[in-house]
BASEVO-975554 format. One line per 4 residues: number of its first residue (from 0); their letters; for each residue x, y, z of C-alpha. Coordinates in steps of 0.05 Angstrom, whole numbers. Example, Ala and Ser with C-alpha at 12.3 -4.5 7.8 and 13.67 -1.06 7.14 Angstrom:
REM BASEVO-975554
0 = as = 246:-90:156 ~ 273:-21:143
This chain:
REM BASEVO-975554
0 = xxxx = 0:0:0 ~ 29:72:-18 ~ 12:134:24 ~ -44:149:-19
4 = xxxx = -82:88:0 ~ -62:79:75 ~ -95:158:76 ~ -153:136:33
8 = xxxx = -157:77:80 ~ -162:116:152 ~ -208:166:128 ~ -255:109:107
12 = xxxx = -251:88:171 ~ -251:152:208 ~ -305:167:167 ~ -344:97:180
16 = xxxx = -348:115:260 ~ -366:201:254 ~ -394:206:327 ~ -333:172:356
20 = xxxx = -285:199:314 ~ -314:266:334 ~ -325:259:405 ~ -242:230:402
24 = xxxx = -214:295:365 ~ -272:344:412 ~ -224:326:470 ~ -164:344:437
28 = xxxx = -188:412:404 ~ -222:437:477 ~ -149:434:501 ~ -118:473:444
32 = xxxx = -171:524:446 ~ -158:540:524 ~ -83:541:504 ~ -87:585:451
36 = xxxx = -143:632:489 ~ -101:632:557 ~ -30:637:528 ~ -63:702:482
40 = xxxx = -88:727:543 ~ -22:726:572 ~ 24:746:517 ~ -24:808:507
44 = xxxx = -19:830:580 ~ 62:820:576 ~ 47:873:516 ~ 0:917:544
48 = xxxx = 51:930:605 ~ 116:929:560 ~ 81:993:520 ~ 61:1024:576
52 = xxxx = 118:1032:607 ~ 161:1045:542 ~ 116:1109:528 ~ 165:1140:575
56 = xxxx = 224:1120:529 ~ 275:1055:551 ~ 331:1104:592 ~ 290:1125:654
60 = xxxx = 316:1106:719 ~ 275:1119:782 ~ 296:1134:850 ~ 260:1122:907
64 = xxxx = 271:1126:989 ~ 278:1072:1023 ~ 317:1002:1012 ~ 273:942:978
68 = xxxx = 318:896:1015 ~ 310:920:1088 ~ 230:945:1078 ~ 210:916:1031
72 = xxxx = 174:970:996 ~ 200:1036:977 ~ 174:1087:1031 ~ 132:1026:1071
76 = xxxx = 153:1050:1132 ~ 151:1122:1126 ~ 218:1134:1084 ~ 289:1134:1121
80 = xxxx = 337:1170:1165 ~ 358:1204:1106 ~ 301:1236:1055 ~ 306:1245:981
84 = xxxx = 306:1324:974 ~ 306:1368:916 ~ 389:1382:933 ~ 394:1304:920
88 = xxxx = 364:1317:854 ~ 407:1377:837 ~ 468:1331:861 ~ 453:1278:807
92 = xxxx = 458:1328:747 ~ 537:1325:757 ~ 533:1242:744 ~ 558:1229:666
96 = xxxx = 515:1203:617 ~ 444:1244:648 ~ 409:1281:607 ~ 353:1297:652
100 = xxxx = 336:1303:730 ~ 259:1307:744 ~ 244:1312:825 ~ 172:1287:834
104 = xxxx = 127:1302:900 ~ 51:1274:890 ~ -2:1287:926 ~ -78:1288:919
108 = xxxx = -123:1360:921 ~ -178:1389:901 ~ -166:1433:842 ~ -225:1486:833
112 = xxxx = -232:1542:772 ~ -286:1561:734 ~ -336:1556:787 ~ -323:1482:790
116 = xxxx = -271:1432:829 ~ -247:1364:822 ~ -203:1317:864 ~ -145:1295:829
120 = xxxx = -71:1282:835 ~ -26:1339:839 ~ 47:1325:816 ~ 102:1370:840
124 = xxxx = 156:1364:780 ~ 207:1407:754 ~ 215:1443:689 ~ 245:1376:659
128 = xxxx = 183:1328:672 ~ 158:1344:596 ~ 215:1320:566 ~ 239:1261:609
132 = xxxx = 166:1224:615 ~ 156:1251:535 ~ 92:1281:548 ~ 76:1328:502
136 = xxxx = 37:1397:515 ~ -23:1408:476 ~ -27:1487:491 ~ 14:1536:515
140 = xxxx = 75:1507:555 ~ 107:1464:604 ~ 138:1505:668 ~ 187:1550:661
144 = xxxx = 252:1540:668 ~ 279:1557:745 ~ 316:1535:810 ~ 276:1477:829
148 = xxxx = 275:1507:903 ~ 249:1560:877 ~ 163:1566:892 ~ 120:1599:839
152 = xxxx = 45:1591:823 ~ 43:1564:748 ~ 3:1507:737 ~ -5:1455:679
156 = xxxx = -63:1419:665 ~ -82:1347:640 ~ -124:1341:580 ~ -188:1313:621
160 = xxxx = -183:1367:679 ~ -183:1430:637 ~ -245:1398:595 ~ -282:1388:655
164 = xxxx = -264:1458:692 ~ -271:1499:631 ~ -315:1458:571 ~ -287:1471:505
168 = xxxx = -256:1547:534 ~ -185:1560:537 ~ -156:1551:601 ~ -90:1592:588
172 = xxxx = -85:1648:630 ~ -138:1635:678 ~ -128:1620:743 ~ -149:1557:789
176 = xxxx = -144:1540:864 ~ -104:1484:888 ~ -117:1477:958 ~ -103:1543:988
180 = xxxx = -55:1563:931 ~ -79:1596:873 ~ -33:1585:806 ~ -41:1612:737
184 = xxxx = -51:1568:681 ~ 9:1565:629 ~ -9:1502:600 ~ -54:1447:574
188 = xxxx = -22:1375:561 ~ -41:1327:500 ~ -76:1274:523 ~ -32:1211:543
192 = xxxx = -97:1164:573 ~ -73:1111:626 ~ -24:1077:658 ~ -36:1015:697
196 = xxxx = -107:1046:714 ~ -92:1126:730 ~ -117:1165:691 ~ -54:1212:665
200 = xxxx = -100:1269:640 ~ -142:1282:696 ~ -81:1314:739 ~ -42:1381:742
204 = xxxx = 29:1394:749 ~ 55:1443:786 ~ 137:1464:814 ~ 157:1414:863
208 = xxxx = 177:1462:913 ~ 105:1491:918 ~ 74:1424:917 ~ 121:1404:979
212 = xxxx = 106:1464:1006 ~ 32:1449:993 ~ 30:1370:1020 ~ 73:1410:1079
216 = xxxx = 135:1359:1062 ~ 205:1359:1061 ~ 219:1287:1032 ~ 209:1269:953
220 = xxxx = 163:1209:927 ~ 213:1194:871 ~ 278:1218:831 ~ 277:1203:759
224 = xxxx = 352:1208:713 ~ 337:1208:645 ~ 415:1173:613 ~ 438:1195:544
228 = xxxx = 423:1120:520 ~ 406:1044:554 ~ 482:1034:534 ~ 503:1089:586
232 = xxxx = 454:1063:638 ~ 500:1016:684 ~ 538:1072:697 ~ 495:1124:705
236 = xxxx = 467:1082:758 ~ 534:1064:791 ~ 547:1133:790 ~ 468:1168:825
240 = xxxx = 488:1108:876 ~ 558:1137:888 ~ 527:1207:884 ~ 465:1196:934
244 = xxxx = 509:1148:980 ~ 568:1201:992 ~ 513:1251:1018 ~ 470:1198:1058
248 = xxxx = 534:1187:1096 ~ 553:1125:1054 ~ 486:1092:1069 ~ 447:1065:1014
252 = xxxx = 376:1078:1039 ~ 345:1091:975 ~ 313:1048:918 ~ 350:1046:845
256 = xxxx = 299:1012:787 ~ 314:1015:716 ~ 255:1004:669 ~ 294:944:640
260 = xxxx = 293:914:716 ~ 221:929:720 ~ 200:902:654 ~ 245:841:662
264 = xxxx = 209:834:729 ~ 141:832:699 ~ 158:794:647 ~ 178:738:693
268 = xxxx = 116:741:727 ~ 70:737:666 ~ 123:680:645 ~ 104:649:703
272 = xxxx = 31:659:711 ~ 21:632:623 ~ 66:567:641 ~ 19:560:694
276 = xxxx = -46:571:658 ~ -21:526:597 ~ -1:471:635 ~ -67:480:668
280 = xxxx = -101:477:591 ~ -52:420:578 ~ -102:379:626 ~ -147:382:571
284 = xxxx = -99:349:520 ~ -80:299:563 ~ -161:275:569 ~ -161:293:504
288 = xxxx = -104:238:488 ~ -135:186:531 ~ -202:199:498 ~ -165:180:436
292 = xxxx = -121:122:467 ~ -190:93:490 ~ -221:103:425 ~ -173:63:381
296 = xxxx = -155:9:427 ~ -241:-13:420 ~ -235:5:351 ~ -174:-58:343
300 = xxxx = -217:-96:382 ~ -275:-82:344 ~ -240:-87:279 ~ -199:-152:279
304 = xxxx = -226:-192:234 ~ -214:-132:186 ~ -133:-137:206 ~ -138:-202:194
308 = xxxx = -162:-203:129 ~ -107:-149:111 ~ -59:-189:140 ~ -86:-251:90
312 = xxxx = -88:-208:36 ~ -7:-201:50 ~ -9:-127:90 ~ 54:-122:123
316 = xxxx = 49:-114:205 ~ 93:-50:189 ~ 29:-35:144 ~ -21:-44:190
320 = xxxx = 13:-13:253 ~ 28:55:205 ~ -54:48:185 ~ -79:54:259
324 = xxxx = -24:103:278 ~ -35:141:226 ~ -114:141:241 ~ -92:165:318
328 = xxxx = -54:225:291 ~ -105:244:237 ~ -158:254:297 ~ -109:289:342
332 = xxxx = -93:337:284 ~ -164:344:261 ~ -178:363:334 ~ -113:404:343
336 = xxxx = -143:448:273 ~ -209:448:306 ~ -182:482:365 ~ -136:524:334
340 = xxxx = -200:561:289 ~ -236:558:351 ~ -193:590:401 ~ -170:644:345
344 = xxxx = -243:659:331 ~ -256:676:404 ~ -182:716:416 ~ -217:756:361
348 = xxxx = -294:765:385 ~ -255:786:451 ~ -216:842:419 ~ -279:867:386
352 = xxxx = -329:853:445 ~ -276:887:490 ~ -229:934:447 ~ -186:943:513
356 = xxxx = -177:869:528 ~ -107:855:524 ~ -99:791:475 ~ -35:777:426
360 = xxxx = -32:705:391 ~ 39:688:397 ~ 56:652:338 ~ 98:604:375
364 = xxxx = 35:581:409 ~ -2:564:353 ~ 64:518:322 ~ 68:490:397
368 = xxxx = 1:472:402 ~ -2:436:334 ~ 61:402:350 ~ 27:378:420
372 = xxxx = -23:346:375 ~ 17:310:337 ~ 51:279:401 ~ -10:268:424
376 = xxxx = -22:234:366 ~ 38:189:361 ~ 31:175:439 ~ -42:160:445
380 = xxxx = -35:110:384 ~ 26:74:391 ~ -5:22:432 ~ -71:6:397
384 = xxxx = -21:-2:337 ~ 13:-50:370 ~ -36:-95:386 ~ -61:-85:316
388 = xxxx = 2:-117:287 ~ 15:-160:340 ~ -51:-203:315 ~ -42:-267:299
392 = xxxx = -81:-268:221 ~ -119:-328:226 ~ -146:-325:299 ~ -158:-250:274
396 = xxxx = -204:-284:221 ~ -240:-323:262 ~ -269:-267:301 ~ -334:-258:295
């Protein structure tokens, strides 16, 4: 028999038994479908993160108080002996390879103008802050250009906070109340949406001396160094931890993170949590494989005088092992193609149902799940094949 006929041969037969054959490659294509779904699921979150945080460019390095290793979290306990200050900041400009030094203080306030007020997070930056976290300024400008120790009363305004203050009316050169403060409105900011659920446009910037002045604070949430280039980064960080150590009184009680670290971080984690839900999914092929297994071994039994009649008619037991083999794989890939449309169909009725639902099919999913069937395939077969050739040809004839 040539490869045309054994195919010919185990469709006919396939064909012959639908429901079974069915219900054998059903197993098989519910587990590629909840691989395919849950590994999209998980490659599109490990995207969704990776561009949010790269909207601030690859070469940002934040600072925080506080040691990881000793608390735990950044500023947990209340910060350190030793504060992050605004001089800190000033100090780092002198380490090679910076480009830019951004001293952040956040807090939350009401912001009121036009007759109206909202609630929303007030960050105390200086003049750099437009450049370094590339946010671009839809009207007017960023703040001006000054000794960060300096207090003044400009303000800049997210997208969503001047639209709700002032409508469709040009904020620029009105003024608005932060708390107690009152500031004068330089500057409207494109909108930039989220990040990791805050809303980025419903906030207002303001000099991070007044906004320390206004959360009544002497101690900085964060540093952020801009370096010239990721190539310069190791350094630039050896150097802010030389910098910051030799005025903490060589005590490194502060918090170094480099995006790279913090994408590499998440990335593990999402690594983690998709092996986990795959091998979870891989349950499913593994029923789906002794569906199969089950399947073909009362399909030899059920079909012996048949082998033994090929085996009369001179089939080889080579011959007749490849036929049921080849019948085991055919259902495991007709499953496996099954699943593949069907967990494709529904990555795509999520994206449109939910347009923010993160999902990404990794290619490398798809060729590992077909490959899985395959094995599954080979594995689940191999022993019904066996049995299949191991039949002796005359008492296979005389089965009734």
């Amino acid at each position: 028999m040539d490869i045309l006929e054994l195919i010919r041969f185990v469709v006919g037969a396939i064909r012959g038994q639908r429901l079974r054959s069915f219900l054998s490659a059903f197993g098989v294509a519910i587990g590629v479908t909840a691989v395919i779904v849950l590994t999209s699921l998980g490659e599109g979150t490990r995207d969704y993160i990776v561009g949010q945080f790269t909207q601030f460019g690859t070469s940002l390095i934040g600072i925080n108080p506080g040691k990881v290793k000793t608390l735990g979290v950044p500023g947990a306990l209340g910060g350190t002996t030793h504060k992050l200050t605004i001089d800190d900041a000033e100090a780092l400009r002198r380490v090679p390879g910076v480009n830019e030094v951004v001293p952040v203080a956040i807090g939350q306030a009401r912001v009121e103008g036009n007759g109206r007020g909202r609630s929303v997070f007030i960050y105390g930056v200086g003049w750099e802050a437009s450049a370094a976290w590339r946010f671009s300024v839809g009207q007017g400008s960023f703040l001006p250009k000054m000794d960060p120790n300096r207090r003044a009363s400009y303000a800049v305004l997210g997208s969503k906070l001047a639209r709700e203050l002032f409508d469709e009316v040009s904020p620029l050169g009105r003024r608005v109340r932060i708390g107690s403060y009152s500031f004068l409105v330089i500057g409207v900011m494109e909108a930039k949406g989220q990040l990791l659920g805050f809303d980025l446009d419903d906030t207002a910037y303001i000099p991070v001396a007044t906004a320390m002045d206004l959360f009544d604070t002497i101690e900085l949430q964060e540093i952020d160094v801009v370096a010239a280039g990721t190539e310069v980064i190791p350094e630039v960080v050896d150097g802010a931890r030389a910098v910051l150590m030799a005025r903490h009184r060589g005590e490194e009680d502060f918090t170094i993170t480099t995006q790279t670290e913090m994408l590499d971080t998440f990335g593990k984690i999402i690594g983690m949590i998709t092996i986990a839900v795959s091998g979870i999914a891989g349950i499913s092929l593994l029923v789906g494989a002794m569906g199969i297994l089950t399947i073909m071994w009362i399909s030899v039994h059920e079909r012996t005088n048949e082998i033994g009649l090929l085996r009369a008619l001179g089939v080889t037991r080579g011959t007749v092992q490849g036929l049921f083999l080849l019948e085991s794989v055919l259902l495991a890939v007709a499953g496996g193609a099954l699943g593949l449309v069907a967990g494709l169909s529904l990555t795509a009725l999520g994206r449109a149902a939910v347009p923010g639902l993160p999902l990404s099919t990794p290619p490398l999913a798809i060729v590992a799940a077909l490959a899985m069937c395959l094995l599954v395939g080979v594995v689940s077969g191999v022993a019904p094949a066996r049995r299949a050739a191991d039949l002796d040809p005359v008492d296979a004839l005389r089965t009734e």
